[in-house]
Each structure stands twice: as structure tokens, then as C-alpha cells.
N, C-alpha and C positions, 0 to 999 in steps of 0.2 A: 248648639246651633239650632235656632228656630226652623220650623219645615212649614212647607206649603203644600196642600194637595188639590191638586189641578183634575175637576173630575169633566170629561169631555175632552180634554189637550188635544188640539190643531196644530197647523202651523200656522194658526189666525188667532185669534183672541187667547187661547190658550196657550203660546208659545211667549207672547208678549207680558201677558200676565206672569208666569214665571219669567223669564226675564225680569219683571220691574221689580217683584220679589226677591228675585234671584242677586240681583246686583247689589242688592241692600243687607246682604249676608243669610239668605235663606237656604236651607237645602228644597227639593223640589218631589214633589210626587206626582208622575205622571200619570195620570186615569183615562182608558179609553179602550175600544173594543180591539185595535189591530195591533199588534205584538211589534211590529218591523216597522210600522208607522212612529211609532213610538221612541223606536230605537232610533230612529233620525233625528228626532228631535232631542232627545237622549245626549247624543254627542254632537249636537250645535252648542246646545248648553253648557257642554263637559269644553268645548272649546274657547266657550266665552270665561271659563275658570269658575261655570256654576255647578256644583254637585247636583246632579237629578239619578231618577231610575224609575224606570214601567215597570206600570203594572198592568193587568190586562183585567178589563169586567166591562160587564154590557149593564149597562143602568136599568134596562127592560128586566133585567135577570138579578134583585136584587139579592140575593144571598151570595152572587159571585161580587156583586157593589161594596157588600162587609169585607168580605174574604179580601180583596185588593185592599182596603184603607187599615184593615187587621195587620195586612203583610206591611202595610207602609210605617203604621205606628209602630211593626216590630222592627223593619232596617233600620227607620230615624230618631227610635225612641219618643217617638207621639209625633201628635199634630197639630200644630197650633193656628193652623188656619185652613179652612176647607173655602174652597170656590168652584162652585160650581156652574157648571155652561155647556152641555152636550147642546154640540152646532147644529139646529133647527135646518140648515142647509144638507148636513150628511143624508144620501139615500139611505133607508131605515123602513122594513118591511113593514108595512101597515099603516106608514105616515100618510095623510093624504092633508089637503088641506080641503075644507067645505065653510061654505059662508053659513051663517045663523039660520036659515031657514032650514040648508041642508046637512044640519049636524043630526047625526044620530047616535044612537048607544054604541055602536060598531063605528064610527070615525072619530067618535069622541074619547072611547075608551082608549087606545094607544096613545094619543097623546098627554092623558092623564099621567097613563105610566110612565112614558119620557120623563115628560115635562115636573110633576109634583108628587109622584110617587117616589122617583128616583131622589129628588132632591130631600122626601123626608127620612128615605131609609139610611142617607148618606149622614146626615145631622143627626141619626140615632146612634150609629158608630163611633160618631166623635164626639160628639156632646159631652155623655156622662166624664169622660178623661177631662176636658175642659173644667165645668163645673168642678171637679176634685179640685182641679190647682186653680181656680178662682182666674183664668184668663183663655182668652180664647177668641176667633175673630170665625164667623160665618156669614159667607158671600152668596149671592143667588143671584144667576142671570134671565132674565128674560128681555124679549122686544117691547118698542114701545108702547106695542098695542094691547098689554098689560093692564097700563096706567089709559089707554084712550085705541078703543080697540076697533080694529078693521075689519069690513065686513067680509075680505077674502078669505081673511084667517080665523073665521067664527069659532072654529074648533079650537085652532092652537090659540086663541086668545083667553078664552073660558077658564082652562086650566094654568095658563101662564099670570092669571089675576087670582087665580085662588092659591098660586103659591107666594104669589105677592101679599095677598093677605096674611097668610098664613106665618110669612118670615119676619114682618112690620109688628102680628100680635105674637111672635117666639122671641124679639126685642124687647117687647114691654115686662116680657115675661120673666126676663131673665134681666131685669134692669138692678143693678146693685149684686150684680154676680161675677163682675170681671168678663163675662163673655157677653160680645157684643155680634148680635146680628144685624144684618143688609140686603138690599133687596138692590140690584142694577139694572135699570130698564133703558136698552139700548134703542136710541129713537132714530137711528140713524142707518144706512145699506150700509154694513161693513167691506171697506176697499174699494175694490172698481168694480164698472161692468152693471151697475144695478139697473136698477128701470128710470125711466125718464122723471125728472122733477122730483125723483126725490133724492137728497142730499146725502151726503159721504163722508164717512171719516177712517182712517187707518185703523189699525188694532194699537201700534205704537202711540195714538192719540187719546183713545180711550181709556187703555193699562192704567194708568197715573190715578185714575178713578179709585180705583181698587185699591190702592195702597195709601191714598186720601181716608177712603173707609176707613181703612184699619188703624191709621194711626190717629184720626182725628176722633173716631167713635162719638160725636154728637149728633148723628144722625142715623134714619133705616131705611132710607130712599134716597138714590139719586138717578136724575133721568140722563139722561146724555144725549144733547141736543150739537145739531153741526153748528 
């Protein structure tokens, strides 16, 4: 049974994404900092007849990032697809947002660590198992302002476009290896409630994206527009 490791898991993007996974014969790895949070979504999935299981690590705290995907490679005997997405929405001490003028070493730094630190420590775990078996899928989320960046988010933009770069050149890199990387740049307020004018889509709308990636693998970018 192929597995999937869901690093960030919500009940928002991260629940759906397993799921669309999940219904197509996956087992599921939950990743994410609350224990009990986890376990909810744990036995939704266990109810819809998907095998999942939490794990707990804070993506800030990369040694506990290995240790969760370690312990998941060892319940499901590997991992054949990482996706990664810690919800830029969750409070997270030190997150602040500041526009390009008022980015400094101190508000930029933390969301490095989120944002493309965590995502490379997370691809150093699973990678090398990949490459041995010649197959492998590596997903990365960011907003849109990745690909076309906003001046609210000067900070989280910066680092969310140099993991963009980053996953687009570990694609080229790894071309003729069976393991393909991706990069998803959500251009759109996830659900309701966002701010005026600008446009909406479910997390059930978006998922399909994801599983496009993996099985079509001719491409390292997709944006997702309402």
C-alpha cells in the first residue's frame, strides 16, 4: 500500500489532500504540531475506510520534522509521497507579516524557518529512500504571492518564492530519476470569510491538484486560480 505524508495536516487543505489520496488506495501520515488535533482527523479518515496515523513535530524544530517522517517510514514501510503545507493561517510564535520595506533579519528569519527550512529538512528525510527505488512524488505549498508577490506579505513572500525556486530546480535535478517534484501556488482565500474581492475556493476544490501532480508528473508548477 503506497503512503502519503501530509506535513502541516488541518482540517483544511490537509484533511482533503489525504482524502483525495486516501480514497485512491493510500495509507496516510499525519504531520503536525497538536497530538488530539490530529487524532480527529485520524478517525474521520479511519471512518471514511482510509488507514491514517499522527505523528507529532513542529516543522520550526527540524530534528523532531525527521523523527515524525522516520517513525512514519517505519509504521508504513516508506513513503512515497511527501506534501507539504504548514497553514500560513495557524498562530505560530514569531509569525508576523511586514511589507518589503519593513522586513528585517528578525521577521524574516521565522518565516524562512516555516516556510523553506522546514520544507528542505522534510525532502532530506525522504528523498534519499526515494531515489533508491527510482520513484517518488514531492509536493510543496505555498500562496500565490510566491509566483506574483504582495506587498502585505513582503516577509512570507520572499521565502515562499525561494522555496519555489528551490523545488522547480530539485525537479530538473532529479529528472530521469523516477522521483518527481512540484511546487503549488495557491492563488486563491482558502473557504470562506476572506477579505473583499478577492476570490475563493474550497480545499475539496483544490486537492485534485495534487493528485494531477503526482500521477501526470509533466510538470513543477501549478497555480490555482478561482
Amino acid at each position: 500500500m503506497p503512503t502519503i505524508a501530509v506535513i502541516g495536516a488541518g482540517p483544511g487543505m490537509g484533511l482533503a489532500i489525504a482524502r483525495t489520496f486516501g480514497s485512491r488506495g493510500f495509507d496516510v501520515a499525519l504531520v503536525s504540531r497538536t497530538k488530539e488535533k490530529l487524532q480527529t482527523l485520524v478517525d474521520q479518515l479511519g471512518q471514511e475506510g482510509i488507514t491514517a496515523e499522527a505523528f507529532t513535530a513542529d516543522v520550526l524544530d527540524r530534528p523532531t520534522l525527521t523523527a515524525a517522517l522516520d517513525a512514519a517510514k517505519a509504521r508504513f514501510g516508506g513513503i512515497d509521497v511527501l506534501e507539504y503545507s504548514p497553514a500560513p493561517h495557524s498562530p505560530v510564535p514569531g509569525l508576523t507579516m511586514a511589507a518589503p520595506s519593513e522586513a528585517t533579519v528578525d521577521n524574516l528569519q521565522p518565516q524562512i524557518e516555516y516556510i523553506f527550512y522546514g520544507a528542505v529538512a522534510a525532502a532530506r528525510a525522504v528523498l534519499p529512500a526515494m531515489r533508491e527505488a527510482g520513484a517518488g512524488t514531492l509536493l510543496f505549498t505555498t500562496g500565490g504571492g510566491s509566483v506574483d508577490p504582495i506587498p502585505m506579505l513582503g516577509n512570507v513572500n520572499a521565502p515562499a518564492a525561494a522555496l519555489r525556486n528551490w523545488v522547480i530546480n530539485l525537479d530538473k535535478e532529479l529528472a530521469g530519476s523516477g522521483v518527481h517534484a512540484a511546487h503549488v501556488a495557491i492563488n486563491v482565500w482558502i473557504g470562506g470569510g476572506g477579505p473583499e474581492g478577492i476570490p475563493t475556493a474550497t480545499p475539496e476544490q483544490i486537492a485534485p491538484l495534487y493528485w494531477e501532480l503526482h500521477e501526470d508528473r509533466d510538470r513543477s508548477e501549478a497555480v490555482f486560480n478561482a
